[in-house]
N, C-alpha and C positions, 0 to 999 in steps of 0.2 A: 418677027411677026408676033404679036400682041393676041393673048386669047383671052377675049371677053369675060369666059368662063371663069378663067385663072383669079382676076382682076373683082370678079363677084364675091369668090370667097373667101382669096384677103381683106376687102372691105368686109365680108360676116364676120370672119373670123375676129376682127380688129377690136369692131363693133358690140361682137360676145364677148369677150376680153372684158372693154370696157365696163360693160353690166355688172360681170362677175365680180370684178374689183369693188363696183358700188353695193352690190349687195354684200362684200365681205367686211366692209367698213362701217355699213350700220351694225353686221353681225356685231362686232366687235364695240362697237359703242354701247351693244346693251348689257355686252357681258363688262364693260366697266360699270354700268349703272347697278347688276348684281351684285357684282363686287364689293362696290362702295356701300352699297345696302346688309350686306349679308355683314362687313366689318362693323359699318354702326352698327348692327345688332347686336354684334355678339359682343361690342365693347359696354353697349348700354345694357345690357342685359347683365354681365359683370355687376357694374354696380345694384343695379333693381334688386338682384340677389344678394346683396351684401345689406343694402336696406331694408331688405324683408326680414332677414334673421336678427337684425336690431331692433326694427320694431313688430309691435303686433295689430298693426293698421291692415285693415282691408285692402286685399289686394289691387281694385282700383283705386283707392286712395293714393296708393303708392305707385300708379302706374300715371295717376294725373300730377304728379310730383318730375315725373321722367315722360317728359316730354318727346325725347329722342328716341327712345324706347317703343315708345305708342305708335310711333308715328313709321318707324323702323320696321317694327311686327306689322301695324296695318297696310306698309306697301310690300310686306312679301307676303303677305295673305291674300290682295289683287295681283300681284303676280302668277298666286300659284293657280288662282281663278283665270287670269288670260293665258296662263299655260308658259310654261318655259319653253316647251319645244316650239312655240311659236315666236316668242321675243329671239332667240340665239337660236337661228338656222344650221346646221351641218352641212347639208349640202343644199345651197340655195334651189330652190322651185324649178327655175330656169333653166339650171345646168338638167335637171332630172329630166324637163319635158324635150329639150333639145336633141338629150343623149336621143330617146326615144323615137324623133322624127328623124334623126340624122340617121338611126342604125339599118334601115332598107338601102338605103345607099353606098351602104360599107365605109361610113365615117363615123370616129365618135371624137367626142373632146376630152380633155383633161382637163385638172381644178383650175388653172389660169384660165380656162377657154380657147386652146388653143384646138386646131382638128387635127386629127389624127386619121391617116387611113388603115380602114382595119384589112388587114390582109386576107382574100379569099380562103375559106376551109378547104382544107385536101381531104378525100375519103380514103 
């Protein structure tokens, strides 16, 4: 015999899985886009400073020379404006609002998304 019920919340469960997985893969896409950003800097910034102490050009002169540099610093200056905790999530949105609505029920999930029954408290 077949219980509907059963049947409903391996499809959520399946379903929640699914999400979690997409939102851990943009996670992880932004924190390559940091990455790649945070190394040009600090490689072009190497040199910027190594051009700086040979000549005594005005510092944007020398910063319209270093192109990578400019460009490096001004997208982690919009980043630090759209916020890091917003580009690389830790615990996706989803997973937080879910736990919440599943916990009157005595379910919660774990980072896969999978459910978990929470066992009744004993007094």
């Amino acid at each position: 015999m077949e219980y509907p019920d059963q049947e409903d919340l391996l499809a959520f469960e399946r379903r929640l899985a699914e999400v979690v997985n997409t939102e851990k893969r943009s996670s992880f896409r932004w924190r390559l886009v940091m990455g790649a950003i945070f190394a040009c800097s600090a490689i072009s910034a190497c040199h910027w400073v190594r051009d700086a102490k040979e000549s005594e050009s005005v510092v944007f002169q020398i910063m319209s020379s270093h192109s990578a540099f400019a460009f490096s610093l001004a997208t982690i200056c919009l980043l630090i404006l759209y916020g890091f905790n917003h580009a690389v999530k830790q615990d996706p949105s989803i997973m937080r609002d879910t736990r919440e609505m599943l916990s009157p029920f005595r379910l919660n999930i774990d980072n896969q998304g999978r459910l978990i029954l929470v066992p009744p408290q004993t007094e």
